[in-house]
Each structure stands twice: as C-alpha cells, then as structure tokens.
N, C-alpha and C positions, 0 to 999 in steps of 0.2 A: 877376899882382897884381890883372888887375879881377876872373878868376875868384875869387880869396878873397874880393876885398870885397865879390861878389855873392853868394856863399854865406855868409859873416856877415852883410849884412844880412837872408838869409833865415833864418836863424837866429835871431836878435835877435827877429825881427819874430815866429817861429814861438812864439819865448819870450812873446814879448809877448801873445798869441794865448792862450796856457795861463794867463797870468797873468789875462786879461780874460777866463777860464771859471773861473779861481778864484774872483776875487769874485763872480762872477754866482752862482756855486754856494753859498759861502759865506751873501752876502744872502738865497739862497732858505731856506738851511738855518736862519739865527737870526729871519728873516721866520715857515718853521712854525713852529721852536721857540717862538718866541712866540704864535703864534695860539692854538698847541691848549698853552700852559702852562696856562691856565686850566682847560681840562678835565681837564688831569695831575696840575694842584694839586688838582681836585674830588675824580677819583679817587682820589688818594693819600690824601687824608682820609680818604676813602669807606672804603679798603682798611683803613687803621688802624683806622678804629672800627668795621668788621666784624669785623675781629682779634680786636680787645679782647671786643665781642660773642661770640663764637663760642669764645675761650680761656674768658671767664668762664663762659657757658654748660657748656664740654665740663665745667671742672673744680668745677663745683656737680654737676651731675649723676652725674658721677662720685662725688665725694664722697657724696653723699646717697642716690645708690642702692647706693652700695654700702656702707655703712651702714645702710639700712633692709635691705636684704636680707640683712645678717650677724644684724643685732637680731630677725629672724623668725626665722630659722633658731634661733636661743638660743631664743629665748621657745617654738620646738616643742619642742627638747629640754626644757627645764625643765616644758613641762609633759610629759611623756612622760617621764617619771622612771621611772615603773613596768617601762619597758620599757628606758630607756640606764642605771636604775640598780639596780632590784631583779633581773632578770634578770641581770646581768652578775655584779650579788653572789651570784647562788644559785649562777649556772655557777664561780665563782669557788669556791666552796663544794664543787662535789661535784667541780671538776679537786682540790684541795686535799686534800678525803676522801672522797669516793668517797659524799658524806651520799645522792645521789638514789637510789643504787640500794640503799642500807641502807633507807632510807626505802620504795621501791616493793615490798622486800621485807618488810615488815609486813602489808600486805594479803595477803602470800601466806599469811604465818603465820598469820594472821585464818583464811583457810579451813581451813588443816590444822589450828588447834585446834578449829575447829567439828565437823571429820570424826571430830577424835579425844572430842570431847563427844558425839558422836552416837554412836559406838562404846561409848563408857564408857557412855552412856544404854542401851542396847541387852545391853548383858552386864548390868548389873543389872536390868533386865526381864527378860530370860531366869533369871535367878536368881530373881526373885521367882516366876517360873512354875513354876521347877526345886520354890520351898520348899511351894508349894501341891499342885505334882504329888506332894510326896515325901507331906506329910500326907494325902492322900487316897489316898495306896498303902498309907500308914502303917494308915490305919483298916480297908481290905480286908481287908489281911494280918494285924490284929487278930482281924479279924472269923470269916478264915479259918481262925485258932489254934485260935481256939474251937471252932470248928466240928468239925476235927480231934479235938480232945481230947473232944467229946461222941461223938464216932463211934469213935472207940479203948476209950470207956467200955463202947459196946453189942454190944463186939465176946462172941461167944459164949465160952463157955470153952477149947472146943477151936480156937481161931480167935486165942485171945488171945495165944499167942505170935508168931503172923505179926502182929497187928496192936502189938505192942511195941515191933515192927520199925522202925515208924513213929516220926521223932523230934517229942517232943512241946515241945519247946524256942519260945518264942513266935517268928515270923516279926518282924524288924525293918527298918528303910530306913535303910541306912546312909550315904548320900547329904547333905552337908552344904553349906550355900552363902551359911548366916551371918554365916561367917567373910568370903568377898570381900564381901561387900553391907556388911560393917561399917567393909569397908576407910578407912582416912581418905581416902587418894590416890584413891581412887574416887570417895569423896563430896565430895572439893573441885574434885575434877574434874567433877562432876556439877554442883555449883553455879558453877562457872563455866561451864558451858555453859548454864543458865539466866539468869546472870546476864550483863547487858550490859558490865559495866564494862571488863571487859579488853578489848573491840571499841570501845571509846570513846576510852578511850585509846590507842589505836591510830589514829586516827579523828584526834583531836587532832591526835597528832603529825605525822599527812598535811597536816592542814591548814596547823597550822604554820608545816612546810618550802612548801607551795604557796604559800603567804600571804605569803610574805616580801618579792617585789616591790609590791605593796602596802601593804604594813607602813613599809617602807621611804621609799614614795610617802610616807605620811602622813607622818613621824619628820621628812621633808626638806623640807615643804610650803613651812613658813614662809621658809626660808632661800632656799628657789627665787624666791618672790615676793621676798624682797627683792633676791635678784641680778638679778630682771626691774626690779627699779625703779630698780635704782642703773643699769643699761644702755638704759633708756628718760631717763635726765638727762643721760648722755651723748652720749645722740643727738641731744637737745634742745641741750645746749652746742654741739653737728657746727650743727646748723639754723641757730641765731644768729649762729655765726660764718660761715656761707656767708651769709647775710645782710648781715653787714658788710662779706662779701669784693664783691658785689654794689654795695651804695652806694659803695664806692670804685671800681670800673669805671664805674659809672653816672656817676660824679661827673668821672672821666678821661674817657667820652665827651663829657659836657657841655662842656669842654674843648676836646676837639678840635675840637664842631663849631664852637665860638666862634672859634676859632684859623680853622677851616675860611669861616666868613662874612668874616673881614678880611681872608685872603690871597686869595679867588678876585677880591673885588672889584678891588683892587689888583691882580692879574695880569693882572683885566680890561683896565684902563687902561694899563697896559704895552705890553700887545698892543697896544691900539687905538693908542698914540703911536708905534708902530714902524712904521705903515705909513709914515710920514711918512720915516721912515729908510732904510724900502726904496723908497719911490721917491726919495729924493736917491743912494743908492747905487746904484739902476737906471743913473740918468742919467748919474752918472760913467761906468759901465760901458759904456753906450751914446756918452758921449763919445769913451773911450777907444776904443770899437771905428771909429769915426767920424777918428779918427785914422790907428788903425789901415789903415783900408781908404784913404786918403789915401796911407800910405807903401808899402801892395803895390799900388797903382794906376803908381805910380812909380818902383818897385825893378826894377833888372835882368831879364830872363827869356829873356834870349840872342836878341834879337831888337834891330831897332834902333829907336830911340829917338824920341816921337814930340813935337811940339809942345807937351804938355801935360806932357810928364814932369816935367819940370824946375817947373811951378809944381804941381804934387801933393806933390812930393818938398817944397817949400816951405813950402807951405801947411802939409803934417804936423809937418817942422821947426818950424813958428811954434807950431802947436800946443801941440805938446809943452812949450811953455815954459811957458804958461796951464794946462797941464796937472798937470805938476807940484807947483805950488804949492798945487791944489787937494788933487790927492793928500796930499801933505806933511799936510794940516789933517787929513784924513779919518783918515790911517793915521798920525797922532800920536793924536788921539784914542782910535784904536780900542785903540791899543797901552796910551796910559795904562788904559782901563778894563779891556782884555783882562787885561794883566800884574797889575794889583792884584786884580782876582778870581781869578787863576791863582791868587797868592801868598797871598791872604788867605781865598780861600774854597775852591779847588779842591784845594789842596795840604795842607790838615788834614783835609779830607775822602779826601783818598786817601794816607792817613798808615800804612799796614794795617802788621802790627796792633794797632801802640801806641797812634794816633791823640790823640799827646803834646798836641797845639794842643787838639782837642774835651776832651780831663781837665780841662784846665788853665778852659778857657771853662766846660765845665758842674757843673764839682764842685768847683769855687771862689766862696766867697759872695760875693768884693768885685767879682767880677764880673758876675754875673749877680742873684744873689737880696739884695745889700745885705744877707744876715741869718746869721745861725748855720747855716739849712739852705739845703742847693745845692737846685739845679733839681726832679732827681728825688724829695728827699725832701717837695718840694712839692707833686708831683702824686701820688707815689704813699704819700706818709704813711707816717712814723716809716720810713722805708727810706734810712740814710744812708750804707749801703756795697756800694751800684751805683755801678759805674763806666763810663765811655763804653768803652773794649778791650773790656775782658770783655763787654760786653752783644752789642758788634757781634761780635767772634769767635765769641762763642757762637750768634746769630743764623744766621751764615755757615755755620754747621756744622750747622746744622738741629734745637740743641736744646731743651729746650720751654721755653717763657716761664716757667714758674715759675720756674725755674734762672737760667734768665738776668736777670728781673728779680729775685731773691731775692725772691720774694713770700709767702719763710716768715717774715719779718718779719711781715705783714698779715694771713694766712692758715694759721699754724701747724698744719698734717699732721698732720707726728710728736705732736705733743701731741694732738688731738684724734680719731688713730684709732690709735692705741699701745696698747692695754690695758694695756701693763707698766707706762703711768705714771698709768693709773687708779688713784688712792689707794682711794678707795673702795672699786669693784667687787674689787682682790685682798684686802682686809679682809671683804669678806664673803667670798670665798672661803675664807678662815681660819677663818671662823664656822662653817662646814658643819658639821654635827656627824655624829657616829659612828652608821653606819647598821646597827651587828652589835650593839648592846649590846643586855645581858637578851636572849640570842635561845635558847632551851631545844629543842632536839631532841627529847632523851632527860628527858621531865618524871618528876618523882620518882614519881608516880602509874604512871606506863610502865614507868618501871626496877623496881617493887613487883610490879605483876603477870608484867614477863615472870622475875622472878626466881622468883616464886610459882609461874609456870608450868612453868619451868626445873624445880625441884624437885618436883613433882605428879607430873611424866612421870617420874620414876623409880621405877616400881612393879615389885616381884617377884612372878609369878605363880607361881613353882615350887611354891611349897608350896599352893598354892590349888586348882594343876591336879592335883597327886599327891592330895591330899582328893578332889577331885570323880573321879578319875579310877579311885578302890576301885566295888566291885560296890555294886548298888545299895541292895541285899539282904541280908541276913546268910547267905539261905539261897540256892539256885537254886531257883527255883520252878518250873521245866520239870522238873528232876530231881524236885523235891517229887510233879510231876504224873503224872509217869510212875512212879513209885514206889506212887502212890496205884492207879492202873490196875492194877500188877501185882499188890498185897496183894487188888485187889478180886478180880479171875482167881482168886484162890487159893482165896476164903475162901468155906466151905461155908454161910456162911446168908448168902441171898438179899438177904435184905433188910440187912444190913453192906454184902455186896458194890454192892447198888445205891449206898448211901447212899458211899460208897468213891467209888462210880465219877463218883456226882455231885459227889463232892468234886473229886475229881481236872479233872474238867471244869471246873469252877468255876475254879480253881485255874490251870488252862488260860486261860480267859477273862482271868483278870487279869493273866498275863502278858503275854498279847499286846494288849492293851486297857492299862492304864494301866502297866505297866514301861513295856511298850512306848513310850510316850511319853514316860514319866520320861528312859527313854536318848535318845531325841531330845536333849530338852535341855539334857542333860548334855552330848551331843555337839557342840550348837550355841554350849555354855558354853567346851566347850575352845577351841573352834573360833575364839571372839571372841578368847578370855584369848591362843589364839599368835599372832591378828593382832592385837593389843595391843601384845602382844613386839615383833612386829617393827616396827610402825609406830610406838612409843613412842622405839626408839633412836635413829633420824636426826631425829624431832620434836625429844628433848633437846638434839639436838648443833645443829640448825640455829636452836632458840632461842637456846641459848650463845651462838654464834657472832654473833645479831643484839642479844642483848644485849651480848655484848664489844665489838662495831662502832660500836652507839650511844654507847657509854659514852668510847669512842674520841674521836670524833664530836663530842661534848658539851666531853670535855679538850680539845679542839685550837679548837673555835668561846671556850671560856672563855679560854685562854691568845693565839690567834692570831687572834681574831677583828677584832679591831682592825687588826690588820695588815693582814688582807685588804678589809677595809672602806677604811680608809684609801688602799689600791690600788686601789680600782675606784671609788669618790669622785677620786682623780686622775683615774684615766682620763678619770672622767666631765667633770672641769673640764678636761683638756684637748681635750676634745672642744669646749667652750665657746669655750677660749681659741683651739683652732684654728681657728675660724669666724673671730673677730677678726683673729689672727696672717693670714690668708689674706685678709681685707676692708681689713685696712695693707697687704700687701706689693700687694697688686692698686692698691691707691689710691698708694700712693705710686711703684709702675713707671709707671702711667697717667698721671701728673700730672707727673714728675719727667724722664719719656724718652719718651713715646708722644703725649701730646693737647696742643695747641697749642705745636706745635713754630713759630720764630719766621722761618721762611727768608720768610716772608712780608715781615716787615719788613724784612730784608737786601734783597730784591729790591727795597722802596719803597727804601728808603735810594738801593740801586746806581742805580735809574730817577732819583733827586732828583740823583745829583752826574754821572751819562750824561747830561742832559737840560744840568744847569746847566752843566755844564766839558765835556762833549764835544761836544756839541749845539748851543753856546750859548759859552762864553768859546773854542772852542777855534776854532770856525770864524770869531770875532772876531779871532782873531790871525793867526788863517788870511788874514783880509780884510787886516790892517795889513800883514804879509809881504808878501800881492800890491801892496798902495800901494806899497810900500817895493821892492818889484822892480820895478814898472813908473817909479820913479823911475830907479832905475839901469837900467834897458832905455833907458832916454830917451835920457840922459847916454852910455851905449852907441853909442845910433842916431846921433846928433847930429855927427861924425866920419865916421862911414860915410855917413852920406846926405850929408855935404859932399862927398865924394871922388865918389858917385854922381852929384853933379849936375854937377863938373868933367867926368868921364869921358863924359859923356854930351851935355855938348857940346863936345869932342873930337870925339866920333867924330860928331855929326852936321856939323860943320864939313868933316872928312877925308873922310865919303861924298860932300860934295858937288866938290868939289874933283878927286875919284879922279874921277870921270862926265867932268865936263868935260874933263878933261885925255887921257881916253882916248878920248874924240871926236874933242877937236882934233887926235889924232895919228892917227885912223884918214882923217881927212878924208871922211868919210861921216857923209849927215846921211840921216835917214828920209823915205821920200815917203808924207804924209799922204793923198796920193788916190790911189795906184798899190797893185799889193798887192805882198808880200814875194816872192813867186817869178815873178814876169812883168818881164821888164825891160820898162824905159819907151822906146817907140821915138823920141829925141829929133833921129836926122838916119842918114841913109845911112854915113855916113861913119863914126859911132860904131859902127851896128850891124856895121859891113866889119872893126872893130875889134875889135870882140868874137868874130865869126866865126873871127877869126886864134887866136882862145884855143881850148887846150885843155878839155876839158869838166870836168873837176876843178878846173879853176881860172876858172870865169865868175861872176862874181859875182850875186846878186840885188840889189842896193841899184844905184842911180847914186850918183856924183860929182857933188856939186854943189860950185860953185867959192865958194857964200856958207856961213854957218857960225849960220844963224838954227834954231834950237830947236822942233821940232818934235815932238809927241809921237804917238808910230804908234799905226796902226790894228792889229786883232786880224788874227794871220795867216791868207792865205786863199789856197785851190789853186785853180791859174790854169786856164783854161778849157780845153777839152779840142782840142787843134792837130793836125788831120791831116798826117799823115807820111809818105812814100812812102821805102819802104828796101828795099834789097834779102834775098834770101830769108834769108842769113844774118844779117844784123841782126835779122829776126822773131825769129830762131834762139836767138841771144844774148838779147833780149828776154824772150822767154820762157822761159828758162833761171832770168834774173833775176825774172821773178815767181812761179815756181815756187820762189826763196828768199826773195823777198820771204813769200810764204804763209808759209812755214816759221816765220821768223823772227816775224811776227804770232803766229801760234801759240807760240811759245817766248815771246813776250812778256807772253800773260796769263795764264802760271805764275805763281806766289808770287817773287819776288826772290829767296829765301835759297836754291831751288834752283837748282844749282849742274851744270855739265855736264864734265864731266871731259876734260880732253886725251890724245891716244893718248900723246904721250911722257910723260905723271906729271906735264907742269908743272902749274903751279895752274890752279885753274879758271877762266873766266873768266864774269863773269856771264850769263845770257843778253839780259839785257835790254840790255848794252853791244852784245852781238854782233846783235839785231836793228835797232839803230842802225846801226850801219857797215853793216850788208847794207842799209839804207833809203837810207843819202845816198849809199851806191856806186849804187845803183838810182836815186836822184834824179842824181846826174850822170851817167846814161847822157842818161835821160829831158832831164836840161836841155842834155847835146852835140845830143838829137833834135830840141830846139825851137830852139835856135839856126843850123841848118841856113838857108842863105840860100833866099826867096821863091821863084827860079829853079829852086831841086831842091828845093822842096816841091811845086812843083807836079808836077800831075797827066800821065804820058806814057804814050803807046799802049802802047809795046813794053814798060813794064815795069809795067803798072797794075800795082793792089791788088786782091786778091782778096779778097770779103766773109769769108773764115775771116781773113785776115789784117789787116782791119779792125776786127773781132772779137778778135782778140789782142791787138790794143793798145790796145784800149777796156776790155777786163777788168785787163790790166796796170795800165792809168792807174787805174782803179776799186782793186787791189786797195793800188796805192800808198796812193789816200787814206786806204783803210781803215787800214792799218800803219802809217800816220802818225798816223791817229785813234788806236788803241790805245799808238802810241809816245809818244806825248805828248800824253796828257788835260789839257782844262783844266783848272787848278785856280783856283779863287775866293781870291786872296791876301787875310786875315785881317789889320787889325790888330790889334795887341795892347793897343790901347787900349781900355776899355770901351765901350760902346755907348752908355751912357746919358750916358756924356760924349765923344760925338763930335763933336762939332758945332765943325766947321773951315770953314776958309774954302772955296772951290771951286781957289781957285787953288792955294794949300798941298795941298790933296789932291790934287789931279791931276799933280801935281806930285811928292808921294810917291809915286803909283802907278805912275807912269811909273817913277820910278828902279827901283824891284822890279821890275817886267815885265822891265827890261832888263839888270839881271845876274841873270834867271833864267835868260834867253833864251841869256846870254852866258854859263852854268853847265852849260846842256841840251849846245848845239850851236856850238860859237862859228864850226865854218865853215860852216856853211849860214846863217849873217847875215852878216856880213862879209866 
C-alpha cells in the first residue's frame, strides 16, 4: 500500500510537472504570437497589396503587349499587300492556268518572230538582187544577140552554111522573182518586222501579268487603311480599359493600406497589453512550480523520513488550496475567450470548402454592407457574383485571380481582344473588294496580231522555188560558147573566124562573170525559201498553241477570276485574323491559368487563421486545459499527501522505538572513548573471563550494567600487540593472510561478478566471501590478543624470530587493508535538500546516529555485538 501511494503521488506530481510546462509553454507561444502579430499584420497587408500590384501589372502588360504586338504585325501585312496579296494572287493564277509560263513564252516568240522578220528581210533582198542581176544579164545577152546576128551577116558565102548553124533566136533570162517579192505573206511579214507593234503588245501583256501584285496593292489601298484604323480604335478601346482596370487596383490598394494603418496600430496595443498577461501567467506558473517543489521536497523516495517532511507535504497541501481558486479565475477566463474565438472565428475560417459562416457574413447586405451590394461588390465594383468558397478553393488550388475574383465583370478579355466580336473590323472585312476584276492577259490588240501572225506564217514556196528553180537562160551559154569556137575553127576567112572567136570569148566572159552570179543568188534564194519552209511550220504551230493558251487563260481569269481572288483575299484576311485569333488565345491562357495565380492569398489567408486559431486561441485553451488539470492534480494530490504524511510519521515513530528496544535487549551500550575492537581492560577478573571464551565468540563492546545513550565514535584498528606463538600458529597465520590477500583482491572486482562453485550450486558473491575470510581472520587475530600478559610475554627458549615478527606485522597490515577495501566509508546523504537543512544539532546527530547503526548492524552484525 505505501509503495502505490508513493508511486501515485509521483505520478500526480510528474502530471503536475507537464501541466506547469504546458502553460509556461502556452504563455510563451500567445506572448510571440502577439509581439510579432503586428509585423504579420504589416506583412500580410504588404503581401496583399504586392499581389494586387504585381496581378494588375502582369495582366496590363499582358494585355497591351500583346495587342500592340498583334496590331503591328497587321499594320506590316496591310502594308505589304504587294507582296501577302498580289503575289499569292499571280501564284494562284498560274497554279490555276499555267498563265506564267504562257506569259514568259511570248518573249520567246518575240525572238523567233524577229528571226523569222529577218529571214523574210533577207530573201526579199536577195530577190531584189536576183531582179537587178537578171536585168543586167538580160542587157548582155541582148547585146550579145546582136552581136551574133552581125557576125552570121559577114559570114562569107562559102562559110554561110556553117555559120546558119548558129541559132539566131535572141538570148533571154528566164529567171523570175516578182512573183515572191510581190508575195502579200511576205510583205506583211516584212512590215511586221519593221513595225513595232506586235513586240509591244507582247511587252504589255508581260507587263500586265508582272504588274499584278501592284495593281492589286493600289485596288486594296483604301480598304487596308481602313482595316488599320478600325484596329488601331481597338486597341485604343484595349488602352482605356486597362486603364480603368488600373484605377480600380489602385483604388483596392488604397484600401488596403487604410485597413493596413488601423489594424497594425491596434495589434500594436494588443501586443504591448499582453505583456501584463504574461507576467501574471509567469507568476502563476512559477507559483505553481513553487508548490510543486514543496510537494517532491516531501514525497516518498524510499528513504526515511526527515523532520521537515511532514511541514513541506503541508505547506504544499495549504497551497494548493490558494492555488486553485486562482487557477479556477485564470482557466474560466481563458476558456470563455478561447472557446468563443474557437466557435466564432476559428471554426468558419476552417469551414473548407463550403466556408457556409464566411457566404453568409460576406455576401449578405444586412450583414455587413447595410445596402443592396455585399462586401466585394464594394471593393471590387459591379462584381456581385464572387463568392467566399469559390474564391478560397480556387486560391488553394493555385488558379489565377482573374478566375477567381471574376474580374471579367471589370476587365472584359473576351470582348476586347475577340476579333469575332469586332462589329466593325469584320464589316470592313466584307468591304475588301475584288482584286481580279478587268484583269486582261490576252488584250484584243495581242489576240489581232498573234492571229495576224498565226496566218502570215503560212506561206507556200512550192511554186516560187519551181519558178526560180528553171535555167536561167533560155539558151546555155557555155554551149552557145563553145559552139561559137567551133564554127570559128571551121570557117575559112580570117577575119569571121576571129570575130567568131571573139564572140565566143565574150560569151565566155559572161557566163562566168554575171550568170555566174545570177546562179549564186538564185541559189541563196532557194536556199532561204527551204529554210522558211521549215522554220515557218513549228513558228505556226507554236503561235497557235500560245494564242489557244492565252485565250484559255483570259476565259478562265473572265469566268473564275473571282473565285480565285476571293480565295487569296481569305487567305489574306486570315492571315490578319490569325494574328488576333493567336494575341486572344495567348491573352486569354495568360490571364485566365498562367499570371497571377492566387496561392499567394491562400497562403495569407492559412498564416491569418495559423497565427489567429493555432498560434493564438489554441494555445489559449491549451493554457485553460492545464488550469483545469492542475485543478484536478490538486484534488488528486490532497488524499495522497494526507495518507503520505500519516505514513510518515508512522514509520518515524516505529524507527524510533525498533533502536531502543534492540538495545535494551542486547544490554550493550557503546564506549564513546574506547575503540570498537580493543576491549576495555576494566579488572583482572573480567579479562580471566574473557580469556575462558572461545575466540569466535569474544566480543568487542563491554557490558555496561547502565542503559545511558551514547552515540559512537568512527571505527578504529587497535594498535599493533606483539605476540609470541608458536611455529605453527605463524604457520596458520600466515596461511590466513595469504587469503586474507586473496579475498581483498576478489573484493575490488565489480559486484555482479560472480565466482562459480565446483558442484553447480549458485554462486556466491565475492564480496560476501571476502567478508567471512576477514572476520574468520579477525577472530584468529582477536583469540591472538586475547591471550593472557603471562604468555605474551617474551621467553628465551621459545623467542620470536625477526622473519616471524615480520609476519605478523604484514598480516596485521594486510587485515587493515581488507578491511579498508571491505568496507569503505561512505558519507550517509540526507535526502532532504540542502538549502533547507538547517536542524537542530541535537535532532541531527541524533538521525545520524541511528543510520550509522543499522548500517553497521546490515554490514556485519557479528563483529559489533
């Protein structure tokens, strides 16, 4: 039973202990919490209107650059028409008809008509050469008739027959070239190669088709400057309204920091009144511990019980009473404020994630705003469907404030970077007008000559070259000439014959002198007329072919030109719109899920209800709990420390009582000036008495016949008695200090080792077994001193030898030792504190006596009694 009650009240008391580190702990934690609320209040301000700062910033910037930078990118296309509009129109054109390489094939026909002008130039020169060679062959061979027919005239009589011979028929030039030189296809061919017009036309039509992205440039001017202006007012509309989204942050920070100058002052004052609360809460604390160390000054600890016990145990008891009541006031307090801020501020703030209390307080007028609009549509204008869940969920989960505040009330995106809801800009889109009309390829001027030329190039030489291609001559005039030679040979007068022969030479000279040339050119004439032929038929066919293409070309730009126009005017506008379409979709992922994402406020939010309800109400109820335990600890202890202070003078009543009573029956009382092992020589007669005793059984103490209270001196070894013994005795002796050693040595091993017996019994300790080997040693030693005067003394026949002097001066030596190590003193401890010792001299000496002597009577009880 006492061991329970002493481990409950060490229990209680250890309770008590935790509780009085509760509140100590507690007071420190709502003592910071309050110091540094003010600078948590600052920052938290701080952090919000950095927020606000740094959202409005990101999503102006956003907004505006990335609408100035979609409205540049349009404003280069628009002007660069020539190149995203008339270029895609021409390619569209010749994927369509194949118009560029009809088109780059004109120039080529440009040269080959030129080649075939120069050709056609060149055969009627050679004709004209052919008709002036013929006339001047014509006049020779005139000239040479004549000449003939006067020499036929002088021919002698007899002569006149061979010279008959000779035909007198005129020489003519058969040779004709009138007829091509009068050709029409010749001479219209001829004039068009003089004449420019058909390379003109050709000339145009390159131009044209090159011209067209410029053409087109011009046709679109007006319409492009107005799409640059209808998207320069919209950008303007973007500017103004990020301006107003501005004056409404700017107008929320102003806000804030107003909110921010009332709460830090007043957090000021909070703080500063709470020192006052931490040191009334100190002091209970330190009360309580002040108690505390009052009731374990007092408690149990297996030890016995000292004159102060019992008024410690008291005095805590009284305590506790004054204690309590204070308690009670401190930890009703704490509890009313703890609980009404649990319930009323802690608990709609950790409402997750309906946070039903904060709806109902902030987005309800009769509560808060007295008006038609709640809180937020107060601060954040015309926004009256935010709600407290939705904001904090959406916070918690990191997504951006625009979302979370709906700040498309204030700030509407979608409308002002949507181009689909631009009324304007897609009406002027609709205005764009048709970039293919009146666009002529094939100009009637072009279609006239390549048709003219088409027809030209059909010329038939056959009959031209069979004309030029008879003799040149009617006659041969080499045969004429050698004819003449031979009539001359024949004919007998001289002078015929010469004039003959001169003929004939003559005759000679003009064949090979101007035929001879006439046939050149006749040769040079055919020669043109077959490369005519053949160069005239792939001319005709690859005109055809480029006038078929054009005319092609022209039907499909007249009928589909629109159509194609109208596709590459889309493109073009989607090109436009895609800048837009891609400056929304940027602007609105940026704004809507990427930049001023709100975990920021989540985190003020969590720090404002950690600080206020964990930091702050929790270690407040934390403090009333501990009141409220160290109430019932008290109530606890109050029972137990009555039973402790019973039990405690009990047993100090029964210790005293057990002493005496085992004195009065030993009849042995202590001699305060003799020592413990020397008996006191009181008469002959006693010591005859004692001699008669066995040496295990002589006692150290005397019999005194009075029963007066003495308290003994510190034991002391009796001075060194020479002995005279025989050799055997040495013998013995020394056997016994040879285990006397032993036994010292086994004595200042460690206790727990353990020396095992030969037959398995248990062990026995060593340090019991250097005991019994000491007091068997000391009762030799004290049968040696008890030895009567007459045989201590000193005899001839049986002295002592100095070895055997020496033997029993080391024996004596090594007993003290083994007694020294056998039993060290120890300093007996009370277990009362130090700082409150302060007893009488008599009361103490008095307690220490009784210790010394059931220690004494614990050690060894027969070596004192």
């Amino acid at each position: 039973m006492r061991n329970l009650n002493t481990c409950l009240m060490h229990l209680l008391l250890l309770l008590l202990l935790g509780s009085i580190a509760l509140m100590i702990t507690a007071n420190e934690q709502i003592s910071q919490t309050a110091t540094t609320a003010p600078n948590r209040i600052k920052i938290m301000f701080e952090d919000i209107e950095t927020f606000v700062d740094n959202t409005q910033f990101q999503i102006s910037s956003v907004t505006t650059s990335s609408i100035q930078i979609a409205t540049e990118a349009i404003h280069r296309d628009l002007e660069d028409g020539e190149q995203l509009l008339g270029n895609p129109l021409r390619q569209a054109l010749h994927d369509e008809t194949g118009i560029e390489t009809a088109i780059q094939a004109l120039p080529d026909l440009t040269a080959v008509a030129a080649d075939l002008f120069f050709r056609v130039a060149s055969l009627i020169k050679d004709c004209n050469k052919a008709r002036s060679a013929g006339k001047s062959l014509q006049g020779s061979l005139t000239e040479l008739s004549k000449l003939l027919t006067l020499t036929r005239q002088e021919c002698l009589p007899r002569d006149r027959p061979l010279c008959d011979t000779l035909q007198t028929q005129p020489f003519a030039v058969t040779i004709y070239v009138d007829q091509l030189t009068s050709d029409y296809h010749l001479q219209q061919l001829e004039k068009m190669g003089t004449n420019e017009n058909f390379n003109r036309t050709i000339e145009i039509s390159q131009r044209t088709f090159q011209g067209l992205p410029k053409r087109v440039s011009l046709e679109t001017a007006a319409s492009r400057t107005e799409i640059r202006s209808v998207l320069n007012q919209y950008r303007n509309n973007l500017f103004d309204s990020v301006h107003s989204f501005e004056d409404v942050a700017n107008a929320f920070k102003n806000k804030i920091k107003m909110y921010k100058d009332e709460a830090v002052p007043l957090t000021e004052k909070v703080a500063n009144g709470d020192l006052w609360r931490w040191i009334l809460v100190l002091g209970l604390s330190l009360l309580t511990f002040l108690v505390w160390g009052f009731l374990i000054c007092g408690a149990p600890c297996g030890c016995d019980s000292t004159p102060k016990t019992i008024p410690f145990l008291q005095t805590g008891l009284g305590l506790t009473c004054v204690l309590s009541l204070i308690m009670w006031t401190f930890g009703s307090v704490s509890f009313i404020i703890g609980g009404h801020c649990h319930v009323l501020i802690c608990q709609p703030l950790y409402e997750d994630p309906t946070y039903i209390t904060l709806n109902e307080l902030l987005n309800t007028r009769d509560i808060i705003s007295r008006s038609d609009d709640n809180l937020f549509y107060r601060i954040l204008k015309a926004n009256r469907s935010l709600r407290v869940d939705s904001m904090f969920n959406k916070c918690r989960n990191n997504q951006s404030a625009f979302r979370t505040f709906d700040l498309q009330t204030i700030f509407n995106i979608e409308s002002l970077t949507n181009a689909k809801e631009w009324r304007e800009y897609n009406e002027a889109i609709k205005r764009f007008p048709a970039i293919l009309s009146n666009f002529e390829v094939l100009s009637p001027k072009l279609r006239e000559n390549l048709e003219e030329f088409s027809s030209l190039s059909k010329v038939n030489f056959t009959n031209y070259r069979n004309n030029i291609s008879q003799p040149i001559t009617n006659k041969d005039l080499s045969s004429v000439a050698e004819q003449l030679k031979s009539v001359a040979k024949h004919l007998t007068d001289a002078r015929s014959a010469e004039n003959m022969e001169r003929l004939a030479f003559r005759t000679q000279i003009l064949v090979e002198t101007e035929l001879q040339h006439l046939k050149k050119i006749r040769d040079d004439i055919l020669y043109q007329m077959a490369a005519l032929e053949v160069f005239l038929a792939p001319l005709n066919k690859r005109i055809n072919q480029s006038l078929s293409r054009l005319k092609e070309i022209q039907y499909f730009v007249d009928n589909d030109g629109m159509r194609i126009s109208r596709k590459v005017v889309s493109d073009y506008m989607d090109g436009l719109n895609r800048n837009l379409e891609q400056m929304h979709s940027f602007t609105k992922k940026k704004v809507f899920y990427e930049i001023g994402n709100c975990r920021p406020l989540w985190e003020t939010f969590d720090m404002i209800r950690i600080s206020g309800c964990n930091m702050m109400v929790d270690h407040l109820n934390g403090f009333s709990v501990a009141c409220f335990f160290c109430i019932l600890l008290f109530l606890a202890l109050a029972p137990v420390t009555f039973t402790a202070i019973e039990q405690f003078r009990k047993d100090f009543e029964g210790s005293l009582d057990s002493i005496t009573h085992r004195r009065a029956r030993n009849g042995m009382l202590i001699n305060e000036e003799g020592t413990w092992a020397t008996p006191s020589p009181r008469s002959s007669s006693e010591g005859v008495q004692r001699h008669d005793l066995p040496p295990s059984e002589m006692p150290w103490v005397i019999a005194r016949e009075h029963m007066d209270t003495m308290i003994p001196s510190p034991p002391r070894f009796p001075e060194q008695v020479p002995l005279r013994l025989e050799p055997n005795r040495i013998a013995e002796a020394f056997a016994k200090s040879s285990r006397i050693l032993d036994a010292t040595k086994l004595i200042r091993k460690p206790p727990q080792i353990r020396e095992p017996s030969p037959d398995n019994a248990p062990a026995t300790p060593v340090r019991s077994q250097g005991v019994q080997s000491i007091a068997s040693v000391s009762r030799i030693l004290d049968s040696a001193r008890s030895i009567p005067s007459h045989l201590r003394s000193p005899e001839p026949h049986l002295g002592t030898t100095p070895s055997t002097s020496s033997l029993m001066a080391s024996s004596q030596s090594l007993l003290m030792k083994s007694a020294r190590h056998t039993e060290p003193s120890r300093n007996i401890k009370s277990p009362i504190p130090r700082i409150i010792q302060a007893m009488t001299s008599k009361a103490r000496r008095r307690y220490e006596s009784l210790k010394l002597i059931e220690r004494m009577d614990r050690i060894s009880p027969k070596s004192w009694l």
